[in-house]
C-alpha positions in Angstrom: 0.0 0.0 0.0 3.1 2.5 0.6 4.6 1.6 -2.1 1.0 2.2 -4.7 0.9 6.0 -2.3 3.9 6.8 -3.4 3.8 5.9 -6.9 0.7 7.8 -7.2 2.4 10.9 -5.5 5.2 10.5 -7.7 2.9 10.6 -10.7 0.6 13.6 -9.5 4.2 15.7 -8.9 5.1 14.8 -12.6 1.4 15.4 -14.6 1.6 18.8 -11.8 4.7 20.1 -13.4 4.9 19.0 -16.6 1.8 18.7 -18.3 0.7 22.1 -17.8 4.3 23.6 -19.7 3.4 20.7 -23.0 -0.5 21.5 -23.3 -1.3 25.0 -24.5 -4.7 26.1 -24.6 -5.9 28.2 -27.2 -7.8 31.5 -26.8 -9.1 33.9 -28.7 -8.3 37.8 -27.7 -10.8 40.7 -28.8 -9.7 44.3 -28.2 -11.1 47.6 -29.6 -9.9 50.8 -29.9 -12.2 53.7 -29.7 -11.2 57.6 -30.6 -13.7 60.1 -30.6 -13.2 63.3 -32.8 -14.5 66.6 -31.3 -14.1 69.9 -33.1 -15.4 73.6 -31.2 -16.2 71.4 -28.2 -19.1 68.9 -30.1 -18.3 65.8 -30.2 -18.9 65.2 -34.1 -17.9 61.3 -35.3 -16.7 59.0 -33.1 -14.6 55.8 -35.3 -13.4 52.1 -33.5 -11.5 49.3 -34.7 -12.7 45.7 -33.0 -10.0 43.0 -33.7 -9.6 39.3 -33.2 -7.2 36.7 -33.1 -6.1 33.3 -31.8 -3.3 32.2 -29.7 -1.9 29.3 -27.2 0.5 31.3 -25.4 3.6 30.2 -27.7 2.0 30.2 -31.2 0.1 33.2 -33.3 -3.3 31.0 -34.9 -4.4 31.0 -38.0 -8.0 31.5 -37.3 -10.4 32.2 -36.0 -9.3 36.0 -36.6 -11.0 39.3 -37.9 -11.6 42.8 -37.6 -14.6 45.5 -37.8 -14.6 48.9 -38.8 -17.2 51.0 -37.3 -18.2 54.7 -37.3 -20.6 56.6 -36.1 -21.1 60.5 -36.9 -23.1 63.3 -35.2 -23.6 66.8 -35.9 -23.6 66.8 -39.8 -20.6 65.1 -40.1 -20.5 62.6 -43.3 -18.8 59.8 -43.7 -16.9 59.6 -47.0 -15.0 56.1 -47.0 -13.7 53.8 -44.7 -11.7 50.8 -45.2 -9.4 47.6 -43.2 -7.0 45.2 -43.7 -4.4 43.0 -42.0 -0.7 45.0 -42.4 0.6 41.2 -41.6 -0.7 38.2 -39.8 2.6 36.3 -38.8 1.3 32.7 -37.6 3.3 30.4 -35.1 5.9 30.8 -32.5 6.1 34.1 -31.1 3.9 35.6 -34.0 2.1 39.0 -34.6 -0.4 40.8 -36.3 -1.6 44.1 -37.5 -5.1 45.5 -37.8 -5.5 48.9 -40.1 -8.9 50.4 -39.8 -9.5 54.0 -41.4 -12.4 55.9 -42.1 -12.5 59.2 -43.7 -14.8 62.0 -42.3 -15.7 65.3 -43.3 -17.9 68.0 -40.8 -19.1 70.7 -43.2 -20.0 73.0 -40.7 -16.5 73.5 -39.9 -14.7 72.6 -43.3 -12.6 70.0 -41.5 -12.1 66.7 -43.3 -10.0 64.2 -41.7 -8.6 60.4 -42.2 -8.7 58.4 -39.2 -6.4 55.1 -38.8 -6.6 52.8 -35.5 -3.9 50.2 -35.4 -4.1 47.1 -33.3 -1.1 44.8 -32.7 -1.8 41.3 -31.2 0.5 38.5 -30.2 1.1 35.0 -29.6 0.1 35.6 -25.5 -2.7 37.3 -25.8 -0.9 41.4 -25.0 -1.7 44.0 -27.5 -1.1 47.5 -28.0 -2.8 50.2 -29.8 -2.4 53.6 -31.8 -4.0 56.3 -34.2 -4.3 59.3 -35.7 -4.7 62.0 -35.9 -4.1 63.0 -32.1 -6.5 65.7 -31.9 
């Protein structure tokens, strides 16, 4: 019987420290990135980029990924293209990827037309950063 304990506690040590570091789960991360645009104190269009990806924690997925490109605009402000694409999608270990979202606005009440680009950069553990422009 002392022997079968401690064969069984050897084996729930090993399975405790090793199989967690061999199986990696995978995951899927969402993020967005939000920037509102407000001219003379109004808030006038408001543009976000919602972007997807899978990872295990070594290892960039293939799929499932994606991303959305959605504006909204307020005070007579149009909306005059928009647009998004992957800048690269590099799958497995220690891989990245690049959302581009844009949308271009114009608010005629002002004359102030204006491109805006949100960037989202995923990777393989599930971090991720953000940027865009124009900083106003």
């Amino acid at each position: 019987m002392r022997k079968v304990t401690s064969i069984l506690f050897t084996l729930i040590i090993i399975l405790t420290i090793i199989i967690p570091t061999e199986i990696a789960i995978a995951s899927t991360k969402t993020v967005h990135g939000t920037v509102n645009y407000v001219i003379s104190g109004v808030r006038v269009a408001i543009h976000t980029n919602t972007t997807w990806w899978s990872y295990n924690g070594t290892d960039l997925l293939s799929s499932p990924k994606g991303i959305e490109n959605d504006q909204s605009v307020f005070d007579g402000c149009q909306m005059q293209g928009e647009g998004k694409k992957w800048d690269w999608y590099n799958t497995g270990y220690h891989g990245s990827c690049r959302s581009n979202a844009h949308g271009i606005f114009y608010h005629p009440k002002s004359g102030t037309q204006w491109t805006s680009r949100i960037w989202i950069t995923g990777y393989y553990n599930g971090q991720w950063s953000w940027d865009h422009v124009p900083h106003w």
